[in-house]
N, CA, C and O of each residue as an XYZ file, in Angstrom:
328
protein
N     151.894      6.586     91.639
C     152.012      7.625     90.633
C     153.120      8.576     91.055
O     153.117      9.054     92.190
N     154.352      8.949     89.904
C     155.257      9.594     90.380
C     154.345     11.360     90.953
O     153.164     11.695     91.052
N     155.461     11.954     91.159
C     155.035     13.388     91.685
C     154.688     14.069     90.968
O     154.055     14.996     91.474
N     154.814     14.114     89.549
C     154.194     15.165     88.363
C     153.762     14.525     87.239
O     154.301     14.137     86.203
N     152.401     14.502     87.799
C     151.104     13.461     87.072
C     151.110     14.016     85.643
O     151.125     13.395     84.580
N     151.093     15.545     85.913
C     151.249     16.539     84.046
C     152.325     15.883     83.180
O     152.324     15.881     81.949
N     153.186     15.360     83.925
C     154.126     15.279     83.054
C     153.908     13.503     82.308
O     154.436     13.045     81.295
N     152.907     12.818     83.309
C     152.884     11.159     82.643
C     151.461     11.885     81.437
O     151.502     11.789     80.210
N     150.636     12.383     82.028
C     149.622     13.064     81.556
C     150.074     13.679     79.800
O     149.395     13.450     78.799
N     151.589     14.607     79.839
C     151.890     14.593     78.833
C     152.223     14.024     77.630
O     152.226     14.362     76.446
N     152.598     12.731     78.508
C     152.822     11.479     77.684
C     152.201     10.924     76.950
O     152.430     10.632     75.776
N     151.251     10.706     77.661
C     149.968      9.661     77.406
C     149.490     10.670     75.987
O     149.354     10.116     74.896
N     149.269     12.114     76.131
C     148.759     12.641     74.997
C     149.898     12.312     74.065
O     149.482     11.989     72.952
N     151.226     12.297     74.187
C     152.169     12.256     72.983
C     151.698     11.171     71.892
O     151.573     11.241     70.669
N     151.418      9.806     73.127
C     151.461      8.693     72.359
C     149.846      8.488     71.775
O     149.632      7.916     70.706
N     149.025      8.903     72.425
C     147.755      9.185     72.120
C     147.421      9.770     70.349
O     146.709      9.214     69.513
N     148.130     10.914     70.224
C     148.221     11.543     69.351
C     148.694     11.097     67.726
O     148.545     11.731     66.682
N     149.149     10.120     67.899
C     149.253      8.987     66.795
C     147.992      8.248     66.147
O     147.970      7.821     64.992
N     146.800      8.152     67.194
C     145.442      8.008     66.673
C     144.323      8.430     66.570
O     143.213      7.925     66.404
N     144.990     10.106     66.764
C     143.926     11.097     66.425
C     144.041     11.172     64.866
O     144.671     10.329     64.227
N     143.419     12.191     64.314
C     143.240     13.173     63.504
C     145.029     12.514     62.599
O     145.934     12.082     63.313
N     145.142     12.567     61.420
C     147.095     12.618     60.847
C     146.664     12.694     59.444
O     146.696     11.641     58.806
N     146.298     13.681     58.907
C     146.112     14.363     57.176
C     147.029     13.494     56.663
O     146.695     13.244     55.505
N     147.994     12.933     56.957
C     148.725     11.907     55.867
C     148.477     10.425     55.785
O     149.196      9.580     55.251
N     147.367     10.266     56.389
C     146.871      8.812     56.287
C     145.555      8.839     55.325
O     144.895      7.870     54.950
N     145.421      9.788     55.123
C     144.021     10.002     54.554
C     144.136      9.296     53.331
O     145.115      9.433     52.598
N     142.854      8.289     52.987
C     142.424      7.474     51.636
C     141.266      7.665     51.248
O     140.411      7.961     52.083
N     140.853      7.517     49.557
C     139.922      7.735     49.355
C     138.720      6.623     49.928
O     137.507      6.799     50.045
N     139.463      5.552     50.199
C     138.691      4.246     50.582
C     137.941      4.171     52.252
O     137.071      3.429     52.710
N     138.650      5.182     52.793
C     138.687      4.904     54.211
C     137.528      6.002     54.553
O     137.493      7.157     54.127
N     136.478      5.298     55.522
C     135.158      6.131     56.156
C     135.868      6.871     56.944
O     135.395      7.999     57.087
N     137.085      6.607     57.663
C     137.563      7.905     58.606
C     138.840      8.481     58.149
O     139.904      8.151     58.673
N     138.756      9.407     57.101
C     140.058      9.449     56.241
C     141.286      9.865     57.528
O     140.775     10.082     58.627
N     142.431      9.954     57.477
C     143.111     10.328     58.245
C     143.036      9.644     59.775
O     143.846     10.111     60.576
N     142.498      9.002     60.070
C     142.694      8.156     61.691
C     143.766      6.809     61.429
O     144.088      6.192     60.413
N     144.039      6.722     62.487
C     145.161      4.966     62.476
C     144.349      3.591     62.134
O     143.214      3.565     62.610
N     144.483      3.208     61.884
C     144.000      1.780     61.129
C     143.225      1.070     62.838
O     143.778      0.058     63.268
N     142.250      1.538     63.510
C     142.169      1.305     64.650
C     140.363      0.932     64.532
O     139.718      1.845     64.016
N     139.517     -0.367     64.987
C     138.320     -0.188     65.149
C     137.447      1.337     65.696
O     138.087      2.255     66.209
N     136.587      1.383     65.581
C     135.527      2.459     65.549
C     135.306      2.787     66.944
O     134.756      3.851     67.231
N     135.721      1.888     67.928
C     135.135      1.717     69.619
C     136.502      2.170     70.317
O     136.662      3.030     71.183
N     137.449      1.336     69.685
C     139.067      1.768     69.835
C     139.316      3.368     69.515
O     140.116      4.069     70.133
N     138.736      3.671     68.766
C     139.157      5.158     68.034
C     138.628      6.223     68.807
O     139.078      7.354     68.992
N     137.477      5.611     69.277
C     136.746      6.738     70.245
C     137.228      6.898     71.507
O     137.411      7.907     72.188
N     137.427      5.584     71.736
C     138.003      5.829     73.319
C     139.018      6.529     73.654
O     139.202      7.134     74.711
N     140.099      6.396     72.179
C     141.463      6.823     72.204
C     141.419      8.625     72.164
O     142.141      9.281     72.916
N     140.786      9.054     71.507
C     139.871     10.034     71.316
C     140.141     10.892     72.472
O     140.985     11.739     72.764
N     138.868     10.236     73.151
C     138.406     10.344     74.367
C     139.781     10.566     75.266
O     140.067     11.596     75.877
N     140.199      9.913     75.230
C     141.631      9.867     76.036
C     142.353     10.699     76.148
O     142.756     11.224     77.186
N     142.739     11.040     74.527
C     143.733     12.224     74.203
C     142.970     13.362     74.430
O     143.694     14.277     74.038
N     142.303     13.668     74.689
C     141.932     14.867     75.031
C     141.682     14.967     76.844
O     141.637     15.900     77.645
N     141.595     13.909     76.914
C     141.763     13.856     78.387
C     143.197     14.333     78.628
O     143.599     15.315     79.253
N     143.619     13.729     78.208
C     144.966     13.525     78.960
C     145.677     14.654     78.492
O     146.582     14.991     79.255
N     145.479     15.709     76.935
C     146.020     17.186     76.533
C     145.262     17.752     78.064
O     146.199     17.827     78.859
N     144.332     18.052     78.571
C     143.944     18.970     79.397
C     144.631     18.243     80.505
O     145.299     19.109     81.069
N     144.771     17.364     80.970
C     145.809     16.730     82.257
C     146.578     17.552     82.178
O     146.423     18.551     82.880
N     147.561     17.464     81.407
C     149.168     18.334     80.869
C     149.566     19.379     80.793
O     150.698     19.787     80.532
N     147.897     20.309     81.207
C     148.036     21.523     81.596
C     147.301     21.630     82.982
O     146.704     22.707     82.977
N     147.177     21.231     83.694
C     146.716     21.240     85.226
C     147.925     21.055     85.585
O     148.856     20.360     85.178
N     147.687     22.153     86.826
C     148.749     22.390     87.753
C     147.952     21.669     89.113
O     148.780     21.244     89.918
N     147.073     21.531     89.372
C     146.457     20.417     90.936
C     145.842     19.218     90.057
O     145.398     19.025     88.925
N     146.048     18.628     91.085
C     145.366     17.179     90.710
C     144.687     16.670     91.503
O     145.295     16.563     92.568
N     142.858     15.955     91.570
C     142.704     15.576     92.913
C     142.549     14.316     92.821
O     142.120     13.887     91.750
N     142.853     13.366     93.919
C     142.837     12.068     93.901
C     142.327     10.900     92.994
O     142.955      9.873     92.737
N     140.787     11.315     92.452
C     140.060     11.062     91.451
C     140.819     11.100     90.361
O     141.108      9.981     89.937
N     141.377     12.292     89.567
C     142.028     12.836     88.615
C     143.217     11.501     88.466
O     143.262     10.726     87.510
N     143.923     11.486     89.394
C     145.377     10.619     89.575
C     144.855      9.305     89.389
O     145.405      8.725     88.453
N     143.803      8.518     90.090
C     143.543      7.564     89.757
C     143.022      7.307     87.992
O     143.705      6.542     87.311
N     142.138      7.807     87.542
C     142.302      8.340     86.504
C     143.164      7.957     85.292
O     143.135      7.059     84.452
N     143.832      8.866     85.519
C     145.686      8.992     84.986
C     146.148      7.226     85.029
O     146.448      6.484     84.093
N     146.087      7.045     85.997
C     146.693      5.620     86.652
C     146.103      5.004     85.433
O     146.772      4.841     84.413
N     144.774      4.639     85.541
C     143.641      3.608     84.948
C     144.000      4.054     83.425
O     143.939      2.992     82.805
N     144.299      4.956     82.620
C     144.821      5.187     81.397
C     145.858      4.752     81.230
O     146.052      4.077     80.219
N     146.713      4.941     81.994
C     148.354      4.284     82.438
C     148.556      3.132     81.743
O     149.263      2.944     80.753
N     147.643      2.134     82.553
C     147.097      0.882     82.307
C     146.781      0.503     81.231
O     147.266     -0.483     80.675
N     145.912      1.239     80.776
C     144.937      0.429     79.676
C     146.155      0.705     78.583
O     146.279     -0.213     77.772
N     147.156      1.913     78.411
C     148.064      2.319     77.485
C     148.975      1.091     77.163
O     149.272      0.972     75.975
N     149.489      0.113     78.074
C     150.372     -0.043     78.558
C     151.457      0.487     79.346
O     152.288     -0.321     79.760
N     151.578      1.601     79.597
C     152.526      2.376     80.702
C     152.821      1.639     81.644
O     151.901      0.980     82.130
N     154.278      1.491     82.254
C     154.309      0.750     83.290
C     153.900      1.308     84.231
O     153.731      2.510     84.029
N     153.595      0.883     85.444
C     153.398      1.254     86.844
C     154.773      1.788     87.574
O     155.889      1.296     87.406
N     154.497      2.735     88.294
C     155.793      3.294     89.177
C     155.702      2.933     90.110
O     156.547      3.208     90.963
């Protein structure tokens, strides 16, 4: 993991943020108006994530746990490894 985890941390929310919440996707057809065209298990996790990873992006320490963490999201994102 490079030296400023906030800053992959920031990332991860950038790209995250594409399957939160987006008022311009919203249909009358759709049970989750406004989310990305993403399963129900997918959506949560991603969820889950992005909000992880918005509060990462404002931490200034990180403890080992945290970084691994980060890493294991890294991953599952596709992010490459450093």
């Amino acid at each position: 993991m490079p030296a400023d985890p906030a800053h992959h941390a920031a990332l991860l929310a950038a790209y995250l943020a594409q399957f939160d919440l987006a008022t311009d996707r919203a249909s009358e057809e759709s049970t989750h108006p406004g989310y990305a065209d993403v399963p129900d298990t997918d959506r949560a996790q991603r969820h889950q994530d992005y909000q992880r990873a918005l509060h990462w992006a404002q931490t200034s320490t990180f403890t080992d746990i945290v970084v691994d963490e980060l890493e294991t999201m890294r991953r599952r994102y596709g992010f490459p490894r450093r």
